[in-house]
N, C-alpha and C positions, 0 to 999 in steps of 0.2 A: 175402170178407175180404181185406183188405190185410197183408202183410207190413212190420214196419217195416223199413228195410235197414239200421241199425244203423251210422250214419258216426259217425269216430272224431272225437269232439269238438277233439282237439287236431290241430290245420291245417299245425304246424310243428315238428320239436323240434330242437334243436342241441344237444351234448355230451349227458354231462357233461362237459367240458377239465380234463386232467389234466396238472398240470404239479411240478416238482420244484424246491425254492428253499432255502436256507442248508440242506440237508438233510434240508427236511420235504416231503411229499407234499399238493399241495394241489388242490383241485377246486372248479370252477365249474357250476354249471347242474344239472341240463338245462337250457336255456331253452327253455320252449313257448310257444307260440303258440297259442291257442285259434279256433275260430270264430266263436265268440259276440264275440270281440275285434275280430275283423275286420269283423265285421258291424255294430260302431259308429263303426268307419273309414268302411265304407259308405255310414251315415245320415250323417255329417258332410259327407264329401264329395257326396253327391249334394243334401243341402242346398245347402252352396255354389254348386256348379254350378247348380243353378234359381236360387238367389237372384242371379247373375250375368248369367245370362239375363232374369232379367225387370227386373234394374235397366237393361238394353245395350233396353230397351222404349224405341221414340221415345215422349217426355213424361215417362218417367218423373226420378221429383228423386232418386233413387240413384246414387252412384257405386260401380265397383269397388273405391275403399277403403272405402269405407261397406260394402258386402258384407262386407269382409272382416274390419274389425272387429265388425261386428255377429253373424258368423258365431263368433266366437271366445266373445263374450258367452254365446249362444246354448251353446257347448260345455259352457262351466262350468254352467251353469245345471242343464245335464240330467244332467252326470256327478253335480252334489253333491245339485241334487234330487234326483235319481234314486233315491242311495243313502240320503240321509234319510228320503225319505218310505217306502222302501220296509222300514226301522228303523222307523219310527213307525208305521205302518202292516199290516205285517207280520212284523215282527221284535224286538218287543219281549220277548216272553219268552225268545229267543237276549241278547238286550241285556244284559237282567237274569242271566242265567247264565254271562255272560261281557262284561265291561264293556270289553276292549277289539272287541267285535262288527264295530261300525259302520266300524273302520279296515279289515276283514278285506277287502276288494273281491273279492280272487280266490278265495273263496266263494261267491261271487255273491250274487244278489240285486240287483235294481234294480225300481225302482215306477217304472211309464208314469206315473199322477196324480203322483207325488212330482216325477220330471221336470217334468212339465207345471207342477207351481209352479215349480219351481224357473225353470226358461225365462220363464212370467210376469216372477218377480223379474229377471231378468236383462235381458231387454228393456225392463218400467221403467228400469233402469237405465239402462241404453244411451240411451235412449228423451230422458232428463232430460239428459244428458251432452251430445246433438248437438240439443237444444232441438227435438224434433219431438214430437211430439203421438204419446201413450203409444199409443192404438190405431191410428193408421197403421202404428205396426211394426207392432201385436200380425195388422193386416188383411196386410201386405205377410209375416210370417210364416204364414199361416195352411196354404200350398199348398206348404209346403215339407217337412212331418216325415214325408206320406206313404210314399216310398218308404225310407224311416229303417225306420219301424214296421215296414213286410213284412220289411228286412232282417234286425232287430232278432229278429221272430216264429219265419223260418226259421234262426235262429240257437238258439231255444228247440225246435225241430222236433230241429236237431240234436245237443241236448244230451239231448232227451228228456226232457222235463220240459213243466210246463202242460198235460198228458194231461186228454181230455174223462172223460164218465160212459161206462161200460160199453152197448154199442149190438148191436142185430142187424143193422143196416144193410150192405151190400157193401164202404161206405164205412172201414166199422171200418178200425182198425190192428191189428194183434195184437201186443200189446206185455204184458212183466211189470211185475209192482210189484216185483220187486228180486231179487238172486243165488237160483236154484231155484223159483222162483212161478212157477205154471201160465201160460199165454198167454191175455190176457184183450181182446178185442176193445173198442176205444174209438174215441171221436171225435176227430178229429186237431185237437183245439181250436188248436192252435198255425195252422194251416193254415189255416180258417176264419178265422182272428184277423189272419194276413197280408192274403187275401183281405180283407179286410172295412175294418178299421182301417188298412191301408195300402194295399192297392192300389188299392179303391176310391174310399176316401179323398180319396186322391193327384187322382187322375182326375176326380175331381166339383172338388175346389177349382183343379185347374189349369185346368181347361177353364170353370170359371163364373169365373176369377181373369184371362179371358184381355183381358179389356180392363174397363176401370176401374168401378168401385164405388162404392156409398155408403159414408161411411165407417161402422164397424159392421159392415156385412154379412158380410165373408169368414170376419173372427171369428166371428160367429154360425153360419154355417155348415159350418165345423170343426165348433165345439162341438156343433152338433146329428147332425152323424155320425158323432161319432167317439161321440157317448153312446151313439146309437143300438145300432153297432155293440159297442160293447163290452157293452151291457146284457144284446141277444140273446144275444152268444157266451157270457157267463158262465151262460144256462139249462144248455147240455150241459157248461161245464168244470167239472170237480173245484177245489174250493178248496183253496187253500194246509191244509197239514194242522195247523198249529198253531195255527190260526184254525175251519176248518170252518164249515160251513155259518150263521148268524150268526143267522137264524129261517126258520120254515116247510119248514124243508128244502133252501130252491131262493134264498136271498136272501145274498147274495155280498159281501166288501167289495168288489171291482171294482165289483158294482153301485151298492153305496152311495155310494162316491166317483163315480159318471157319474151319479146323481142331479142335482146341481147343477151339474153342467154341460150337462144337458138344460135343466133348467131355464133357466138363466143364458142358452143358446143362445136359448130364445123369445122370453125377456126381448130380449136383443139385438138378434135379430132384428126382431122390431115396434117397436122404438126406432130401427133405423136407417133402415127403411119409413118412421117419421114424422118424425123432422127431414131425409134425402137431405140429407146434407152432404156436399159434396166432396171427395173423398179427397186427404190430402196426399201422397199418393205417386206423384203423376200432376200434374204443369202445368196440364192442364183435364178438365174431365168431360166425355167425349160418349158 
């Protein structure tokens, strides 16, 4: 078995700053810094940087301001879908018991599907705005969220949270469910989830993204592993507890939300097999 080694979720603190003014005592902060914070620094910025690399691609029709506004698109989309979907989705009974909820951010809470509309929406956007053709983004995004998501994941590893089902495996963590709970051996769903949904991810859409496409394809692609991926992983993880298990025991909202994006992914896929239209994110196809 594994020990978990218990990092201190917050990465920075400053103060509190104590200072004295018309003769009153006044304080500022602490200000911290979380992990989980920086680890969405991360995904933005290594977004960037790939999407700058592949537009500096001879043929490719991106410029570095195009990168960079579409990168900005791209941020809002994840930060407010994020927190929506992950309200609508998993936070609704927090909602209803407290109606300012959804403002709470440093709370946490954030929905990967909720994101992923939300960056939909926002890429339409962007998409209609510089008059290019909605799935060219959606394919020239498609090889970029990977290494987001590992960040994103090992940022959930180190807040401790997203813990798998209870296992005999060597692989176990030995982790509590909270102040004086026994040490209970689990699957490091977070780890797997990195592994999986981002690092492999990452790897399959940059290395098949590496010269031009039908258009369709890259989308479809994504969507068919990143369902995949997250289907599997949600057999060993524990469900959110306000939600739990949704039927049969083992059937997930994670899974139900990657349902139609599997879906959607095959659809896609054999759509872009059959009309091979040329991608507008490239001068020519070869």
């Amino acid at each position: 078995m594994l020990t978990y080694p218990h990092i201190n979720p917050i990465a920075l603190e400053v103060g509190p700053l104590h200072w004295h003014w018309n003769g009153m005592l006044h304080t500022l902060g602490p200000l911290r810094v979380h992990w989980y914070g920086i680890m969405y620094l991360v995904a933005f910025g290594a977004a960037w940087w790939l999407a700058r690399r592949r537009a500096a691609q001879p043929g490719s029709t991106w410029s570095a301001r195009a990168v960079d506004d579409f990168i900005f698109y791209a941020m809002l989309g994840t930060i407010i879908g994020g927190r929506v979907g992950y309200v609508l989705f998993y936070g609704e009974s927090m909602w209803r018991a407290d109606p300012w909820y959804p403002l709470k951010v440093w709370e946490g809470g954030m929905s990967f599907h909720g994101g992923f509309l939300g960056v939909l929406t926002a890429v339409a956007w962007y998409a209609r705005s510089q008059g290019r053709r909605i799935f060219d983004v959606f394919d020239f995004t498609a090889p970029l969220p990977g290494i987001g998501i590992f960040a994103v994941r090992i940022g959930n590893f180190i807040n401790s949270e997203l813990w798998g089902r209870p296992t005999d495996g060597w692989y176990g963590m030995l982790v509590s469910d909270g102040p004086g709970a026994p040490l209970i051996a689990r699957h490091p769903s977070q780890l797997y989830e990195a592994a999986l949904e981002g690092l492999a991810l990452f790897l399959i859409l940059w290395f098949y993204t590496r010269r031009p496409r039908w258009r369709y394809a890259p989308s479809a692609v994504f969507l068919l592993c990143y369902a995949i991926a997250r289907i599997s992983v949600e057999f060993v993880r524990v469900p959110d507890v306000q939600l739990g298990y949704l039927a049969f025991n083992w059937l997930t909202m994670g899974q139900v939300l990657s349902i139609p994006m599997l879906l959607a992914g095959v659809l896609l896929w054999f759509y872009a097999r059959a009309r091979r239209e040329a991608s507008g994110n490239f001068t020519s196809l070869t």
